[in-house]
ZAMARGU-4260 file (C-alpha; in steps of 0.2 Angstrom, whole numbers, plus 5000, padded with zeros to 4 digits):
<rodrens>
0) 5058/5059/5155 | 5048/5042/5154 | 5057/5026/5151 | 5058/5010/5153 | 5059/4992/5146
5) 5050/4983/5132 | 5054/4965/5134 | 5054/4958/5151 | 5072/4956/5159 | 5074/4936/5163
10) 5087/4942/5179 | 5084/4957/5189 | 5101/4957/5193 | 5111/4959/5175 | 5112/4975/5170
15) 5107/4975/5151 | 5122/4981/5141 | 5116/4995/5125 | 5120/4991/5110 | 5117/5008/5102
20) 5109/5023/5106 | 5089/5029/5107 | 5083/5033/5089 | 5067/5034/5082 | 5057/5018/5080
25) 5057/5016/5062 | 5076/5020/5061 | 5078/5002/5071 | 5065/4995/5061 | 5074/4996/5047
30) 5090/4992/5058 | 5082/4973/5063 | 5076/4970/5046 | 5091/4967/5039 | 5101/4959/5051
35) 5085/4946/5054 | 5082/4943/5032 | 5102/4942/5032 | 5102/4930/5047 | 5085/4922/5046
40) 5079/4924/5030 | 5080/4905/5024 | 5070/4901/5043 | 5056/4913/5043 | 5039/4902/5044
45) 5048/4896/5059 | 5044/4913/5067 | 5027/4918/5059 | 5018/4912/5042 | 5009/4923/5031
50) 4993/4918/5021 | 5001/4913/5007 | 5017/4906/5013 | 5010/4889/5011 | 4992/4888/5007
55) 4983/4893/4989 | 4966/4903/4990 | 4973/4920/4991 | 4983/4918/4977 | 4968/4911/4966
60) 4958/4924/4974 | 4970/4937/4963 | 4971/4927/4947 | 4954/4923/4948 | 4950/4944/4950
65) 4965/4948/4940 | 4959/4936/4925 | 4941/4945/4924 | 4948/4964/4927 | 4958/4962/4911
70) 4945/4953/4899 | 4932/4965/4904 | 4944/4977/4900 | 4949/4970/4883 | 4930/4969/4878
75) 4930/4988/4882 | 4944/4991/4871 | 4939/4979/4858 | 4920/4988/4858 | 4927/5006/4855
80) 4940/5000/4841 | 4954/5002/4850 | 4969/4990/4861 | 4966/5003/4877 | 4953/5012/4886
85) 4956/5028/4896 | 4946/5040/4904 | 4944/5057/4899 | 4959/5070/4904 | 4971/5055/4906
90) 4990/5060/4901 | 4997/5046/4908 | 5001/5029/4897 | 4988/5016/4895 | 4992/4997/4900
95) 5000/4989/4881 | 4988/4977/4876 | 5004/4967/4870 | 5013/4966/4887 | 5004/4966/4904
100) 5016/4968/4919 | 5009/4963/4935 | 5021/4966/4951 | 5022/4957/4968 | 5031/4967/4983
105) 5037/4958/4997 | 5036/4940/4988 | 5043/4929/5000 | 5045/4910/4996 | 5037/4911/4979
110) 5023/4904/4985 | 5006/4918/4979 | 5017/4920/4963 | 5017/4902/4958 | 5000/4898/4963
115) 4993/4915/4956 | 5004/4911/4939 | 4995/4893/4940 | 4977/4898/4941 | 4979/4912/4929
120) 4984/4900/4917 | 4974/4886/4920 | 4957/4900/4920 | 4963/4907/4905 | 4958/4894/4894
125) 4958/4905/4875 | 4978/4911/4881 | 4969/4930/4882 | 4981/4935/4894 | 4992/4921/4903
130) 5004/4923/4887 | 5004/4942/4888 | 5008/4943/4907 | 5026/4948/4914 | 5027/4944/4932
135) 5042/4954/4941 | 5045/4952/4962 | 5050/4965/4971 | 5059/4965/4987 | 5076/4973/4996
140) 5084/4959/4999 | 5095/4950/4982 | 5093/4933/4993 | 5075/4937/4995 | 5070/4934/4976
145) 5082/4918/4976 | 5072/4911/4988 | 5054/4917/4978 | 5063/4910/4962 | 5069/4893/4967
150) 5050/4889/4972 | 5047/4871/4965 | 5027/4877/4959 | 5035/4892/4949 | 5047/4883/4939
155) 5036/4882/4926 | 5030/4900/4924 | 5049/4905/4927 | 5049/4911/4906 | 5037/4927/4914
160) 5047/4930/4929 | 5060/4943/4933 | 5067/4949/4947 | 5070/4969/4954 | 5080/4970/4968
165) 5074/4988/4976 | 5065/4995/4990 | 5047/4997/4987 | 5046/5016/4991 | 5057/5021/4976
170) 5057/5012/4961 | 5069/5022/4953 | 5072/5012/4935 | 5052/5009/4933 | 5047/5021/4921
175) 5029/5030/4924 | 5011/5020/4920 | 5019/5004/4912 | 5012/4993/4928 | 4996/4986/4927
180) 4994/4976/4942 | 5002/4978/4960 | 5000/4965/4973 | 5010/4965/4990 | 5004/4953/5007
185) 5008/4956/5024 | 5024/4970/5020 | 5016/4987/5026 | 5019/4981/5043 | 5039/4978/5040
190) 5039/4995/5031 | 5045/5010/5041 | 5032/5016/5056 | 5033/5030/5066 | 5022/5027/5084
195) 5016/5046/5088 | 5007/5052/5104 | 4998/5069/5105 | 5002/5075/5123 | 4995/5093/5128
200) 4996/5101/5109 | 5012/5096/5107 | 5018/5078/5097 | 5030/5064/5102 | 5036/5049/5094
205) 5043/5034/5104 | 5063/5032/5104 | 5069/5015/5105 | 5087/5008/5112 | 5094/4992/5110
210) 5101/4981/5124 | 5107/4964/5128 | 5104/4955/5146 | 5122/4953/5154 | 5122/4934/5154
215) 5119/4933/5135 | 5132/4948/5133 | 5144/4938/5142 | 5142/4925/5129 | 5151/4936/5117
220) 5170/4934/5116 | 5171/4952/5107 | 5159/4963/5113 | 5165/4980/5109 | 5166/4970/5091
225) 5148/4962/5092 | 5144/4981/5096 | 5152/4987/5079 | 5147/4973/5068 | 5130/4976/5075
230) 5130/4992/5071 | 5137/4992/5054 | 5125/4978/5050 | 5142/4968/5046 | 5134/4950/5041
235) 5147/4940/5039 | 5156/4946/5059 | 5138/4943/5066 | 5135/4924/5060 | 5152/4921/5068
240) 5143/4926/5086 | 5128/4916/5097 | 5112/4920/5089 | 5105/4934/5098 | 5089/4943/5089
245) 5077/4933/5101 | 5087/4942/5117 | 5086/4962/5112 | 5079/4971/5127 | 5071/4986/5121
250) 5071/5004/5131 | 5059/5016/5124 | 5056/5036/5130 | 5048/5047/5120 | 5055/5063/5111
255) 5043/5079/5101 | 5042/5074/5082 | 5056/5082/5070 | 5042/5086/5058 | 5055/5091/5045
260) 5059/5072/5044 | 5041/5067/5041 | 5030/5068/5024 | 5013/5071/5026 | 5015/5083/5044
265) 4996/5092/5039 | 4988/5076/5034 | 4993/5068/5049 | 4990/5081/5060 | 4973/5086/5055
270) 4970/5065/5058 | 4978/5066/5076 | 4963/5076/5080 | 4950/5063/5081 | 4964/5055/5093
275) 4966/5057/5114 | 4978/5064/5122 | 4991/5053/5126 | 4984/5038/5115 | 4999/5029/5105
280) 4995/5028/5085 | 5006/5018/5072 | 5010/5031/5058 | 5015/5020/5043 | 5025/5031/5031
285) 5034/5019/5022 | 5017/5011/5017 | 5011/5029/5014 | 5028/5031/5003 | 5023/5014/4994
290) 5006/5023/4989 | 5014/5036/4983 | 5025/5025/4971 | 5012/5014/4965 | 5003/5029/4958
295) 5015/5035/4949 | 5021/5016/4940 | 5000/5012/4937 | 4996/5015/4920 | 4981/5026/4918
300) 4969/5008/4914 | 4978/5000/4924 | 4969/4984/4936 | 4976/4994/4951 | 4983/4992/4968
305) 4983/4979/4981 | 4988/4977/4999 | 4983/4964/5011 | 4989/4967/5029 | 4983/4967/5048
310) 4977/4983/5055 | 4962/4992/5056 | 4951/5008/5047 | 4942/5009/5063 | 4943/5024/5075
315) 4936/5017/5089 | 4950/5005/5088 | 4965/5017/5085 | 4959/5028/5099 | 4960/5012/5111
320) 4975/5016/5122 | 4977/4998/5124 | 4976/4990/5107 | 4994/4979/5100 | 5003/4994/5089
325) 5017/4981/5085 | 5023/4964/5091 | 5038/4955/5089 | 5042/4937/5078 | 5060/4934/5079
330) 5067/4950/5085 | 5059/4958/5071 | 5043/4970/5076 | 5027/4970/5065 | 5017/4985/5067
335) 4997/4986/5065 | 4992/4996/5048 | 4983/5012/5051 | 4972/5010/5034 | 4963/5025/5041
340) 4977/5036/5038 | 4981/5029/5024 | 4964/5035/5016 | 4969/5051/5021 | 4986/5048/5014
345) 4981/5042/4998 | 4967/5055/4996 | 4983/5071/4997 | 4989/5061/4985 | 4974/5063/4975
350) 4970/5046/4973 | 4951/5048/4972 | 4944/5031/4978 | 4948/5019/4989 | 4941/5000/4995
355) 4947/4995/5012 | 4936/4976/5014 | 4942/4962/5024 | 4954/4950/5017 | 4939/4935/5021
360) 4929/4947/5010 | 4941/4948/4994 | 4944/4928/4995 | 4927/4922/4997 | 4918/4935/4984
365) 4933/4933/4970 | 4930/4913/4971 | 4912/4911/4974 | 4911/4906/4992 | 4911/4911/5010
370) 4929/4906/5018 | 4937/4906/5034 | 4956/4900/5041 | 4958/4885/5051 | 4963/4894/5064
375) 4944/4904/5064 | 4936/4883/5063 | 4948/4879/5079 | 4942/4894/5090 | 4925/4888/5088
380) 4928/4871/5098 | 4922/4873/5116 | 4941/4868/5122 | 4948/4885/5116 | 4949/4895/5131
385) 4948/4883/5142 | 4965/4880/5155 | 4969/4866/5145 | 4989/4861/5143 | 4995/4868/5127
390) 4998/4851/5118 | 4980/4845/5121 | 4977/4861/5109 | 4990/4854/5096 | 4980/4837/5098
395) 4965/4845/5092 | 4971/4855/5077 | 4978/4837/5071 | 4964/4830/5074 | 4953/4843/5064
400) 4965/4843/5051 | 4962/4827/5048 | 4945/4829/5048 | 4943/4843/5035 | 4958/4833/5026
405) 4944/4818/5023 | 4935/4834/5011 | 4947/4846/5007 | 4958/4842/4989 | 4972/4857/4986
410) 4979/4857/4967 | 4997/4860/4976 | 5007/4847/4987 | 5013/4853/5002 | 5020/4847/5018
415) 5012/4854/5033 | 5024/4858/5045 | 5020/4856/5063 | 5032/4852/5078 | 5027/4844/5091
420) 5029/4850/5108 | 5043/4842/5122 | 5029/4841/5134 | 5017/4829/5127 | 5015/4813/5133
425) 5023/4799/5124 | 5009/4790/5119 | 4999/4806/5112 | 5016/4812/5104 | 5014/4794/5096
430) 4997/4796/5090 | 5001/4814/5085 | 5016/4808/5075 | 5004/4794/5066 | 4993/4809/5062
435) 5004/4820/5054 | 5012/4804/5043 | 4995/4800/5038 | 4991/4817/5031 | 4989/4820/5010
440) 5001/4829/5003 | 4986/4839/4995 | 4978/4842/5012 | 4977/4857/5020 | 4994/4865/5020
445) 4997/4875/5037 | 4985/4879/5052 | 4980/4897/5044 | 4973/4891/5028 | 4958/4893/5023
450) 4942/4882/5021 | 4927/4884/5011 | 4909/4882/5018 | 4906/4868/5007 | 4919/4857/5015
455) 4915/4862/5033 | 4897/4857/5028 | 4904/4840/5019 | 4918/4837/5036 | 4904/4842/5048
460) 4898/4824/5055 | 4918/4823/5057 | 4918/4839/5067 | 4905/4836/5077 | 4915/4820/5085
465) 4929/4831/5090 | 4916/4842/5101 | 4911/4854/5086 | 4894/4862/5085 | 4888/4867/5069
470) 4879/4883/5074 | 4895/4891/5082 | 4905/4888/5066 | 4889/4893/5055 | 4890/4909/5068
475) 4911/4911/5063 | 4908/4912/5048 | 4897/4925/5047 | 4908/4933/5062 | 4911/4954/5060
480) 4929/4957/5060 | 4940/4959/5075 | 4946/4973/5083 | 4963/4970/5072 | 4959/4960/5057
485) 4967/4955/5040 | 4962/4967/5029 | 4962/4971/5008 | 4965/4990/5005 | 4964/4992/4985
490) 4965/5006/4973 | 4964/5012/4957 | 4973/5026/4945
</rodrens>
C-alpha cells in the first residue's frame, strides 16, 4: 500500500516515533485543532492572519451590504402594510422587525465584529437598525469568544453581543428561521475535510499518522505519558511538555471510502465524475454540514448567508493533480475550499441560488471602489521574484507601507506587527526599526490589508520612487483571480 512522509524528516537517521494510529484526515483535523486553540489560541496571528484579524474594509464591506439589505427590506414591508415580507409558500418564520440577529462563526479576535458593529452604527444615522441588531459569536472554543469579547473596538457595542459556545455544524439550542444574517471568515478551511481520490471505479480517502522525530521525542521525559495526554487531548499534562505541533511528521496511505460514514455519497459521486483518475480532491463536509445548518436557522426573509474563504469553483483547477489541497500554519492544516461542490451540496439541499464572487469583488462593490491587499501592491514591484535576500523583501514592504501610510487614514488604531528578521544588517535593522516607530497608529494595519485605488493613485509619485510602475499596479488591480483565491460564497433562504 503507498505510503510515505508528509513533512520532511530533519535527520535521516531518527526513526520518527507514532503517536497514534492512521485514521482518516478529518478525524486529525479535528484532533490538532483543539490541541493547537487550547495551546495556541492566545498566539495565532503569529502563525497566519486572516483578513480581518487586523485591518477594517471587510468588515465595513458587511455593514455597509448588511445596512442596505435590511432598509430595502423594511421599505418593502412598510409598502405592503406589514413588519415582514415573505415569499409565496413560505412556512418558515419571517425575520421580527423588533429584533434582528445577525451571527458571526469562527470570530476570532473580535476584530470583523467590532469593526462591523462600528460601521453599522455610524451608517445608520436614523438608528433604523443598529438598535435593533443582536450580534451573537459563534465558535468551539469557550476561550475563543473571551478572546472575541475582550477586543478593545467592541466594548462599546458589547450591550448587542452574546456569546454561543457550539460547533457550527449543529446548533442544537437555535430555534428554526430566527437568524437573519450569517457571516463566518476563513473557518471552512478548519472544518472537517475528507481528501478523496477516484482510482479505477473504486474511491479512496487519504489516512494520516502522526509521528515525532526521535531527537524531539527524546525531549520528552514521559513519553508513553506525552503519548496518552496527546491522545486524550489532556491540556493541562501537554503544556507541562516541550512545545511540539511545529515538529509532527505526518505518514499518510490511502484506504477505500467507508461511504456509510459520509453524507452526501450520490452528490459527491456523481461530482467525482468530472474528476481523473488518481487526482486528489478536498471534500469539505463540515462546510457542507455548516450549509445545512444555516438553512435551517435563516429566517424565511432573512439577509442570508456568508462565507469568505480560499479555494476555488473552478474545475480546471480541482482536476489539477498538482494544486495545494491543504497546507500547515502551526501544526494546524488549512485545507482549500471546494466551492464547486459545495454548489452541488447546497443545491441537494435545495437551496436554489447560489453567488460564488471573489472576496476583492464583494469589498470593492459594497464600498464603492476597486481594492486590492498590500500584499497584491508588493507583487507588482519589479524586486519580487527576483533572488533577492529575504530581508531586502521586508525593506520594501516597510518602505511601501510608509508610502501608502502618507494617504491612507483608517478610523481604527492599530499596531502593525512586524518582526524583523536575525539576518539583517545592522544598519538596515536600524532604519527598519525607525520605520516601524514612525508608523500612525491609523495606517495600514498588517501587510494583507487592503487599499483603495484612490490612495494608490494619491501614493503613486511615492511608489514610483521605490521602483513601482503604475501600469503594472493599474494591470493588479484589474488582475483575474488566481488559481486558489479568496473567495465570497453567499446564499439566501
Amino acid at each position: 500500500m503507498e505510503q510515505h512522509l508528509m513533512t520532511q524528516v530533519e535527520d535521516p537517521d531518527a526513526l520518527p516515533q507514532p503517536l497514534g494510529e492512521y485514521k482518516p484526515v478529518d478525524y486529525w483535523q479535528a484532533h490538532i485543532n483543539t490541541l493547537f486553540y487550547q495551546l495556541r489560541g492566545d498566539q495565532q496571528r503569529s502563525f497566519y492572519q486572516t483578513f480581518t484579524s487586523a485591518d477594517y474594509r471587510l468588515a465595513h464591506a458587511l455593514a455597509a451590504d448588511y445596512f442596505e439589505q435590511v432598509t430595502k427590506r423594511d421599505r418593502a414591508a412598510s409598502k405592503q402594510g406589514s413588519s415582514v415580507t415573505r415569499s409565496a409558500g413560505d412556512t418558515a418564520p419571517a425575520v421580527s422587525a423588533a429584533s434582528l440577529t445577525v451571527m458571526e462563526w469562527g470570530p476570532g479576535n473580535g476584530n470583523l465584529a467590532a469593526c462591523f458593529l462600528g460601521h453599522l452604527q455610524r451608517l445608520d444615522k436614523a438608528g433604523q437598525v443598529y438598535p435593533r441588531v443582536r450580534y451573537v459569536l459563534v465558535d468551539s472554543q469557550a476561550s475563543a469568544l473571551e478572546q472575541a469579547r475582550s477586543h478593545p473596538d467592541l466594548v462599546p457595542h458589547l450591550s448587542k453581543v452574546e456569546s454561543l459556545c457550539a460547533d457550527v455544524e449543529n446548533l442544537a439550542t437555535v430555534a428554526d428561521g430566527t437568524v437573519d444574517r450569517i457571516v463566518c471568515n476563513e473557518l471552512w478551511n478548519e472544518l472537517a475535510t475528507k481528501l478523496i481520490v477516484k482510482k479505477g471505479g473504486e474511491y479512496e480517502e487519504e489516512h494520516l499518522r502522526p509521528n515525532l522525530n526521535e531527537r524531539k521525542a527524546a525531549a520528552i521525559a514521559d513519553w508513553s505519558g506525552f503519548v496518552r495526554a496527546f491522545e486524550a487531548k489532556d491540556i493541562e499534562k501537554l503544556k507541562q511538555c516541550p512545545p511540539f505541533l511545529d515538529d509532527l511528521i505526518w505518514e499518510r496511505e490511502y484506504h477505500k471510502v467507508e461511504w456509510k460514514d459520509v453524507p452526501y455519497r450520490k452528490t459527491i459521486t456523481e461530482f467525482m465524475k468530472a474528476i481523473d483518475d488518481e487526482v486528489l480532491v478536498p471534500v469539505n463536509l463540515g462546510a457542507c454540514a455548516s450549509i445545512k445548518e444555516a438553512k435551517r436557522v435563516l429566517a424565511s426573509n432573512a439577509v442570508g448567508f456568508s462565507s469568505f474563504d480560499a479555494g476555488t469553483a473552478d474545475l480546471r483547477v480541482l482536476n489539477d493533480p498538482d494544486k495545494p489541497c491543504y497546507g500547515q500554519f502551526g501544526g494546524q492544516h488549512s485545507f482549500m475550499v471546494n466551492l464547486a461542490l459545495i454548489q452541488a451540496v447546497a443545491k441537494h439541499l435545495g437551496i436554489a441560488t447560489t453567488t460564488v464572487e471573489t472576496q476583492r469583488e464583494f469589498v470593492g462593490s459594497r464600498l464603492g471602489t476597486n481594492v486590492m491587499t498590500l500584499m497584491d501592491v508588493l507583487a507588482c514591484h519589479p524586486m519580487v521574484g527576483s533572488k533577492v535576500p529575504a530581508w531586502e523583501l521586508d525593506r520594501l514592504t516597510l518602505q511601501t507601507i510608509r508610502a501608502l501610510n502618507e494617504i491612507y487614514e483608517s478610523p481604527y488604531q492599530r499596531t502593525i506587527d512586524f518582526p524583523l528578521r536575525h539576518e539583517m544588517p545592522a544598519q538596515e535593522r536600524e532604519s527598519a526599526q525607525g520605520i516601524l516607530r514612525s508608523l500612525k497608529p491609523n495606517g495600514i494595519p498588517d501587510t494583507i490589508a487592503y487599499v483603495t485605488e484612490e490612495e494608490l493613485s494619491q501614493a503613486q509619485a511615492e511608489l514610483e520612487t521605490l521602483g513601482y510602475e503604475r501600469e503594472a499596479v493599474m494591470m493588479a488591480l484589474g488582475a483575474p483571480p488566481s488559481p486558489v483565491e479568496y473567495y465570497h460564497f453567499a446564499f439566501r433562504p
